[in-house]
C-alpha positions in Angstrom: 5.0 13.6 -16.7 3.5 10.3 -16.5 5.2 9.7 -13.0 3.2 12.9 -11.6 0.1 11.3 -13.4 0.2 8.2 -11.7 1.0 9.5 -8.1 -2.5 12.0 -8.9 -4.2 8.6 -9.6 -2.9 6.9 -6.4 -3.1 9.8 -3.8 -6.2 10.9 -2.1 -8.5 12.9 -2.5 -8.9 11.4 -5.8 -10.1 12.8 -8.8 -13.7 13.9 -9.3 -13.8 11.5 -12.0 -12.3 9.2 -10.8 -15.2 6.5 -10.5 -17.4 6.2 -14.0 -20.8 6.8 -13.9 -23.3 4.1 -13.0 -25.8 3.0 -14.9 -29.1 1.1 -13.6 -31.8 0.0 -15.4 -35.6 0.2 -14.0 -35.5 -3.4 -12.9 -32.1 -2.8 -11.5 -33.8 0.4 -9.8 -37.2 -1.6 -8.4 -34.6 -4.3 -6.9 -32.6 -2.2 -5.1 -36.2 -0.5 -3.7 -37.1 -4.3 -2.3 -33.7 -5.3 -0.7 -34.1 -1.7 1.5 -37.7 -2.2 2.0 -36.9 -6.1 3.6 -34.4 -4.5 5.3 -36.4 -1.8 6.7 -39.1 -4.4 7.7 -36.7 -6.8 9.5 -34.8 -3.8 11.5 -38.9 -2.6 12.6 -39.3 -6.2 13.6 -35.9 -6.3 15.7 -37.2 -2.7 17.4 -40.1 -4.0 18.2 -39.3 -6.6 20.1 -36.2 -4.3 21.8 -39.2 -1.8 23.2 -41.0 -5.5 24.5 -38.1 -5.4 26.6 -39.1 -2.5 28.5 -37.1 0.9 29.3 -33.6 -1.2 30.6 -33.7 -4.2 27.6 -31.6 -6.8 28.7 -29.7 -9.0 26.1 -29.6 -13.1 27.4 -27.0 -15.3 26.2 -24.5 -14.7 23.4 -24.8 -11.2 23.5 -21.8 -9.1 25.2 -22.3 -5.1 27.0 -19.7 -3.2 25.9 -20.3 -0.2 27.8 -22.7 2.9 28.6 -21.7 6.3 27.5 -24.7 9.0 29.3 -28.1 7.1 28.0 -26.5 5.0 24.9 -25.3 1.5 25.3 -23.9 -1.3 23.1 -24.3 -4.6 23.2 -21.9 -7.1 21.2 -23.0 -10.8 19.9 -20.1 -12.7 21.0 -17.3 -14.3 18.7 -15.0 -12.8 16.1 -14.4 -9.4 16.6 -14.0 -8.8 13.2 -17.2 -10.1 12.1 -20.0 -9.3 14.5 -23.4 -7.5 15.1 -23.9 -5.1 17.8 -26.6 -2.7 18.6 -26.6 1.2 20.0 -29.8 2.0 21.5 -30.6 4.6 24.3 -31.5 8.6 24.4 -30.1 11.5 22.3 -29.9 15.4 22.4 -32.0 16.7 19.7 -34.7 16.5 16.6 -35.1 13.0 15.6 -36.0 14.5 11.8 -32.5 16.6 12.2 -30.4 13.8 13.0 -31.6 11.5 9.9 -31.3 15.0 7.6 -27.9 15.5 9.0 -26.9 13.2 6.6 -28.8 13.6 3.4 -26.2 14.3 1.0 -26.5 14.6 -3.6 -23.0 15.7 -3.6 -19.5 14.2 -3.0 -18.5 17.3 -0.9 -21.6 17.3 1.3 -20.6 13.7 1.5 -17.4 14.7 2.8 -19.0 17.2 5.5 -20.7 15.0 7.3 -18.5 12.5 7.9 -15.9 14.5 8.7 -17.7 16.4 10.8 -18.7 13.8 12.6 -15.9 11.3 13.2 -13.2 13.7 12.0 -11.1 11.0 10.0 -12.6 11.1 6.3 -10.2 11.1 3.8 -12.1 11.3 1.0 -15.8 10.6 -0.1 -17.9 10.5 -3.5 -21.5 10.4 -4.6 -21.3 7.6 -7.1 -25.6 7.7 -8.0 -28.9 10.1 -6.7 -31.5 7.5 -7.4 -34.0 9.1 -5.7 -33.5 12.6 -3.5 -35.8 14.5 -1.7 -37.3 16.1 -4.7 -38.0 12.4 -6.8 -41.8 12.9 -5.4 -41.4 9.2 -3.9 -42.4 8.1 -0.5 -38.9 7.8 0.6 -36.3 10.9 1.3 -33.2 9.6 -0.6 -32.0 6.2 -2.4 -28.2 6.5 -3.8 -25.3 4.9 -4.1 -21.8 6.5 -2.2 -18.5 5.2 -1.1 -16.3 7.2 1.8 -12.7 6.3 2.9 -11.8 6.5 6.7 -8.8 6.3 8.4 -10.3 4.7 11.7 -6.9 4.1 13.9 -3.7 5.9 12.6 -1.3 2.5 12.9 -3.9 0.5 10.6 -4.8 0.7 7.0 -7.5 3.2 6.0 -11.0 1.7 5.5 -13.5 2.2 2.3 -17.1 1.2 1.4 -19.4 1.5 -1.2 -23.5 1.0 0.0 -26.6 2.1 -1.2 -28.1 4.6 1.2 -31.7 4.4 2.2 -33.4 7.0 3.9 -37.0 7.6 5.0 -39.6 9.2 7.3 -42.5 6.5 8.2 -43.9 4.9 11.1 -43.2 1.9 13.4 -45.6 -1.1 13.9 -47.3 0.9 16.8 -48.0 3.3 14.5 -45.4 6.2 16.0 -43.0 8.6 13.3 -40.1 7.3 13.5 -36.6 8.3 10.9 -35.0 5.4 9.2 -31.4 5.4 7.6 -30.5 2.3 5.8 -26.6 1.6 4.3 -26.1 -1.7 2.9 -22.8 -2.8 1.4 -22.6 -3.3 -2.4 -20.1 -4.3 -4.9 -19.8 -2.6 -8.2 -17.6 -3.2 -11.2 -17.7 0.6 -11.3 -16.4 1.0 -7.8 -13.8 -1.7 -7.6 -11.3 -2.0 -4.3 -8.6 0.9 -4.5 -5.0 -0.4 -6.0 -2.6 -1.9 -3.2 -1.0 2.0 -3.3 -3.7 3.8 -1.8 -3.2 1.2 1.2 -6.7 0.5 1.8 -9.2 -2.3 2.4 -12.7 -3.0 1.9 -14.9 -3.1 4.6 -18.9 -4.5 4.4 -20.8 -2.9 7.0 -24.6 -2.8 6.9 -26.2 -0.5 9.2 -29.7 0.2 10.2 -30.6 3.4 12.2 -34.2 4.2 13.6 -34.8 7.1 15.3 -38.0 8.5 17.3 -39.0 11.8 19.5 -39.0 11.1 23.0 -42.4 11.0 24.8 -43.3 13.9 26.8 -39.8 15.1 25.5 -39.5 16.6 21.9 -36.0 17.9 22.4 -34.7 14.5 22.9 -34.6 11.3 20.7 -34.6 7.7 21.0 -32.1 5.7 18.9 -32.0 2.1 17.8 -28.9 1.2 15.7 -28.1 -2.4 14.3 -25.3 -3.1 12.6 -23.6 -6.4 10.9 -20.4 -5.6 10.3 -17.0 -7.3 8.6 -14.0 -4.9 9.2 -11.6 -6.8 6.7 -9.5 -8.8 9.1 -9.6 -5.9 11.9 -10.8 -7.1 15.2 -12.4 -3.7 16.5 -11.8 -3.1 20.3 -14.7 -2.2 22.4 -13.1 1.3 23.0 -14.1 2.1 19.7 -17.8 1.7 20.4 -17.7 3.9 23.4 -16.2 6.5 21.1 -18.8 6.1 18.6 -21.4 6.5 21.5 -19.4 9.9 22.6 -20.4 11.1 19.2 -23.9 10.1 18.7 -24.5 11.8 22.3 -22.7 15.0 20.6 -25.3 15.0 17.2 -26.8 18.4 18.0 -23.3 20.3 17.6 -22.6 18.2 14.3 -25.9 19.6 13.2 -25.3 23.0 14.0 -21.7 22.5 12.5 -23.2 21.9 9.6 -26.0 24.4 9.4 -23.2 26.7 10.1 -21.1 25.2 6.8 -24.5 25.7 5.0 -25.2 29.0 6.4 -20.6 29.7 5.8 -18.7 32.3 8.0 -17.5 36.2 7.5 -14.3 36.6 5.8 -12.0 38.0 8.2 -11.5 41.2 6.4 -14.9 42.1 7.1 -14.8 41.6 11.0 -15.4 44.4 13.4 -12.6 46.4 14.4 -11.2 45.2 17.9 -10.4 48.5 19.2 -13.9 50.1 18.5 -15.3 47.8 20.9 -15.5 49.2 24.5 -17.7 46.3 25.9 -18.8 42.9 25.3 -21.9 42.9 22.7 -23.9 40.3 25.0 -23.2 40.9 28.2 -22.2 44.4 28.1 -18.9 43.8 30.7 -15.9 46.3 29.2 -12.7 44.6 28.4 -9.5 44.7 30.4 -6.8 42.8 30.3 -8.2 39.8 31.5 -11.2 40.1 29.7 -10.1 39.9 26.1 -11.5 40.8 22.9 -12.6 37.9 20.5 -14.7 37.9 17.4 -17.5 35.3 16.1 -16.8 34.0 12.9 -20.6 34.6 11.8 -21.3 38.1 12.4 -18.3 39.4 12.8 -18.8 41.3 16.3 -16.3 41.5 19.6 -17.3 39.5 22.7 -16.2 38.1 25.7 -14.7 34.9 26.3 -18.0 33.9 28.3 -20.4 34.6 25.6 -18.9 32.6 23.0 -18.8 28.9 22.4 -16.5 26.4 20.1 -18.3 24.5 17.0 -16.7 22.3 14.4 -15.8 24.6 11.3 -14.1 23.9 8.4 -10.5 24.8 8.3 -9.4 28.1 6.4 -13.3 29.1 5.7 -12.6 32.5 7.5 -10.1 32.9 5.1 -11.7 32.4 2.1 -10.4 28.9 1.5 -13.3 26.9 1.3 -13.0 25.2 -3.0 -11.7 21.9 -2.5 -13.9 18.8 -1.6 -11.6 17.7 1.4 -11.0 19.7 4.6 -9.9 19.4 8.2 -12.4 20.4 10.8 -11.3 23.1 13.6 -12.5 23.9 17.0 -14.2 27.9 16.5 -15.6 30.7 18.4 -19.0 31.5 17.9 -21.3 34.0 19.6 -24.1 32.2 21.5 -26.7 34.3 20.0 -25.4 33.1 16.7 -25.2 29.7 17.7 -28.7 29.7 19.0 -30.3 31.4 15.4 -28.4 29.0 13.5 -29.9 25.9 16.4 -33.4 27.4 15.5 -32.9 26.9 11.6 -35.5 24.7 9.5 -34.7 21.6 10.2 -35.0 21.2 6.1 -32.1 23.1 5.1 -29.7 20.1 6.2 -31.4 18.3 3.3 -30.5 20.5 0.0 -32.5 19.2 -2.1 -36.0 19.7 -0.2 -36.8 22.6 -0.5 -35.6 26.4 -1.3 -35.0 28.5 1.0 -35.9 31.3 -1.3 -39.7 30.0 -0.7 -39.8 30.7 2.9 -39.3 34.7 2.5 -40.9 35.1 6.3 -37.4 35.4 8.0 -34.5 37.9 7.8 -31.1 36.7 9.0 -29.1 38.2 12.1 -26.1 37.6 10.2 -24.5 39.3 7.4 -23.1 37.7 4.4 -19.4 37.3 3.9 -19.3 39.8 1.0 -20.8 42.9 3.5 -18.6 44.3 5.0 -18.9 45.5 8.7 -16.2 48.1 9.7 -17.7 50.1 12.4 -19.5 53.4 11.6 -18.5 55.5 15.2 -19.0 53.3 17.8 -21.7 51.2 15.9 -22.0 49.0 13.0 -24.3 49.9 10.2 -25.5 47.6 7.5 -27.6 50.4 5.7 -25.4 50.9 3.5 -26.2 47.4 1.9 -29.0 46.1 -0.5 -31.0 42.7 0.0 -29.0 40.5 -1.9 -26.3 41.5 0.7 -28.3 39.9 3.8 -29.2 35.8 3.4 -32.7 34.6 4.6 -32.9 32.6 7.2 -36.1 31.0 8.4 -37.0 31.4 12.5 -39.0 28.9 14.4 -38.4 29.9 17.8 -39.6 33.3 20.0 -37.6 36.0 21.2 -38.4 35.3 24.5 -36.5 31.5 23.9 -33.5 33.2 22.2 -33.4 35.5 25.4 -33.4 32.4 27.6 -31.1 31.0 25.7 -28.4 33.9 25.5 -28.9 34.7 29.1 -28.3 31.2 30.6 -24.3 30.6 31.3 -24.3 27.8 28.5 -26.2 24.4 29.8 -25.7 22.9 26.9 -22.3 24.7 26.4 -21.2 24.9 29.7 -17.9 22.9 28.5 -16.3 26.0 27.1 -17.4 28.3 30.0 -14.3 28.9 32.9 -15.4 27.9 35.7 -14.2 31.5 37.5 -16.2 33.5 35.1 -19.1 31.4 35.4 -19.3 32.3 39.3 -18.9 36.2 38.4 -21.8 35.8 36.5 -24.0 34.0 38.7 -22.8 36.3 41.3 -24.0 39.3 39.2 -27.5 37.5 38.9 -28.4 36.6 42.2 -27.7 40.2 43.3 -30.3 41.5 41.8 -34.4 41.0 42.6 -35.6 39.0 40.0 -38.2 41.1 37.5 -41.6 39.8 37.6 -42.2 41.0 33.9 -42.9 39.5 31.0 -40.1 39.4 28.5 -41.8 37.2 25.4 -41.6 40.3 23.5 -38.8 42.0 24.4 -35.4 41.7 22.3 -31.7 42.6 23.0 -30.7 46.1 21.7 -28.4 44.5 19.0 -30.9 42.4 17.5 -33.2 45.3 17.3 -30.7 47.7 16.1 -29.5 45.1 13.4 -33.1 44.5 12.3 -33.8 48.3 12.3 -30.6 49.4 10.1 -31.4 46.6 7.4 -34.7 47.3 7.0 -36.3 44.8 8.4 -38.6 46.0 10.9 -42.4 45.2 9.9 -45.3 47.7 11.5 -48.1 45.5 10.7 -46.2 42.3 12.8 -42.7 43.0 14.3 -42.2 39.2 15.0 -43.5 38.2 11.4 -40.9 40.4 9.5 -39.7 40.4 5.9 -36.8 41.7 4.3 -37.8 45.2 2.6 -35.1 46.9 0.9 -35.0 50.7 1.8 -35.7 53.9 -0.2 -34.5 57.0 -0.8 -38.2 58.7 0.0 -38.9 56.7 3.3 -37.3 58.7 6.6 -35.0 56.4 8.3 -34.7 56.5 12.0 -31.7 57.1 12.9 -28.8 55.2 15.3 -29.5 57.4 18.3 -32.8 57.3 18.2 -33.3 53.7 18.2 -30.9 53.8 21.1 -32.9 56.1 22.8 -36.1 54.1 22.0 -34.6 51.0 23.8 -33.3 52.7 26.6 -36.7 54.1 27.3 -38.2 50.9 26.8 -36.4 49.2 29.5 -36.9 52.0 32.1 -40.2 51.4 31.6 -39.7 47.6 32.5 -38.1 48.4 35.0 -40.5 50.7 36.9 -42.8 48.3 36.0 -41.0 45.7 38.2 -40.1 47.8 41.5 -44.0 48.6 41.4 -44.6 45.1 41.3 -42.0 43.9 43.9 -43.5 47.4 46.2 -46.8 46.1 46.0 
């Protein structure tokens, strides 16, 4: 017995109580408030004179390129490898304000997510103190104290820290919103190093990351990253910065990976039937034997190979396996018109503890939750059946018209899970036909409309403002065929519309 109690003590992940409670006093508190705020003001100082440098800053003497990866590059001071500072600074993909809430975490397992997410080598992580979290009232977004563990290269002992994490929205000295995310090393009688078992060491890495929008571009972001580092003894190569670049240029899917882990997946068991699926649900192409059936993990429906696109998800969550802290992260099919309601989420829902999402009542999900089931009704799936607990609320921030764009397009941003000879079919397909001089802004596909119709969602007063209303027994519902019909006879209409157009 005490054999198996020692091997639990020396085996990750380790307990939950594993580290005791920390204790600060106010003093304790205000000092910790100072040492971020210098180091906030010295990193501002640094960025400052990095944009006086102009759009391509060039680093003089004692300072080493490592390499460019798209619009990142890193720069090295020269000397030991193991103890150096380098800096990452260049263009992004994304929300500046969703990359610093990416990793706002109170809790060891959203901890975990992140960084696993991300660099997909955690072993274990903990929450060790929430000083201050986005609902403190104070000027910052979160103050705390966290270790993780990593296991950076599989031939080397795994790595662990313990920091204080600062985090904040404020501006720069010109006076432009910028994102700030502070970690500074820290050593704590209540997070000593691990035993010589666990076959780790201690690194002391401070790390300063200030983000910005683009000008002229919102969708893109400008990053500034310092770092002082001390590996313990490890002498990093300059590969590894280049792979670090790789996944700062790759941020947006980690978000949506974890909107998606917030938002969690459909139990298998309540996925669509294959066989009662004729036809893609996006692209309406019928199925053959080269064009297989294959279901998205969020609502539960049978598409095409073409319409779908590979996010990190946590291993087993289809399953039902989702209780433990720790989990692997695995490549999985989603639906691009899930992918692109789950891109449009509030940006706020990545941090937790900002707001609820039960106070933003304006927005009805396209997915169903993992408890409803979805077996088709005929040819069709119906969700009537369920009540409003049984459908999750899910705020919208973009227009129909951009999901359109976005579900039409043959994956831009996703192009890197496209084939290649299915993309030509498809572009094939669209240049054949004229191109419809209509507008579309208000138009929606027949499955969104069908999905918002049969839960009950469907507002007169504002179709594009709706709320969840749960249905009655005295209200007539309209039934499957009918809304059908109605969309059928809404797009002859815009399509007469067009051939008088192109005639004239």
């Amino acid at each position: 017995m005490f054999a198996a109690t020692a091997t639990k003590v020396n085996a990750f992940p380790v307990y939950d109580d594993y580290f005791p409670d920390v204790h600060l006093s106010e003093l304790q508190v205000l000092e910790l408030q100072e040492k971020m705020m210098l180091a906030v003001k010295n990193a501002l100082a640094d960025y400052d004179m990095h944009e006086a440098m102009g759009p391509s800053p060039s680093y003089g003497k004692g300072w080493k390129t490592l390499g460019s990866v798209a619009d990142l590059t890193t720069v090295r001071q020269t000397g030991d490898a193991s103890r150096c500072q380098c800096r990452i600074f260049g263009r992004i993909r994304g929300d500046y304000r969703n990359f610093i809430n990416f990793f706002y975490s109170e809790n060891s397992s959203q901890l975990f997510a992140w960084n696993q997410f991300m660099y997909g080598n955690a072993v274990d992580a903990a929450v060790l103190k929430n000083i201050h979290t986005s609902e403190s009232g104070k000027p910052h977004l979160y103050l705390g104290i966290k270790w993780t563990c990593l296991q950076p290269f599989a031939l080397v002992k795994k790595r662990d820290t313990c920091f204080l994490e600062y985090m904040a929205f404020t501006k720069d000295l010109r006076g432009r919103d910028i994102g700030v995310r502070v970690n500074m090393p820290l050593t704590l009688p209540e997070c000593p190093p691990l035993p010589n078992k666990m076959k780790t060491k201690r690194m002391q890495m401070l790390i300063v990351s200030i983000v910005r929008p683009t000008e002229g571009d919102p969708k893109s972001t400008e990053l500034f990253l310092m770092s002082q580092n001390d590996f313990a003894g490890f002498a990093v190569p300059g590969f590894y910065f280049k792979r670090l670049m790789s996944k700062l240029n790759d941020m947006a899917m980690y978000v949506e990976a974890k909107l998606i882990l917030i938002h969690g997946m459909m139990k298998r068991s309540c996925w669509v039937d294959k066989k009662s699926r004729l036809e893609c649900r996006l692209c309406s192409r019928g199925f053959s034997t080269t064009r297989r059936r294959q279901h998205c993990r969020l609502c539960g429906e049978v598409f095409c190979k073409q319409c779908l696109v590979h996010r990190g998800a946590r291993e087993g969550e289809e399953d039902g396996h989702n209780t433990q802290r720790t989990f692997n992260v695995v490549q999985t099919k989603f639906c691009r018109e899930c992918v692109a309601k789950v891109r449009d989420l509030d940006a706020t829902l990545l941090a937790p503890g900002k707001h609820n999402t039960g106070d933003k009542p304006n927005g009805l999900s396209m997915f169903t939750d993992s408890t409803a089931s979805t077996k088709p009704d005929g040819e069709n799936t119906s969700l009537r059946s369920y009540d409003a607990e049984d459908l999750r609320i899910l705020p919208s921030s973009s227009s129909d018209s951009e999901l359109l764009e976005t579900i039409r397009s043959s994956g831009e941003r996703d192009d890197d899970f496209v084939d290649d000879d299915e993309r030509s079919n498809a572009d094939g397909s669209s240049r054949a036909g004229p191109s419809i001089g209509v507008d579309m802004s208000n138009l929606m596909s027949a499955s969104q409309m069908m999905r918002r119709i049969n839960a009950g969602a469907f507002s007169k007063e504002n179709s594009t403002n709706y709320e969840l209303t749960t249905p009655t027994t005295t209200t007539p519902r309209r039934t499957l065929i009918q809304c059908i019909a109605e969309q059928e006879e809404l797009l002859r209409r815009l399509m007469l519309a067009a051939q008088d157009r192109t005639q004239s």
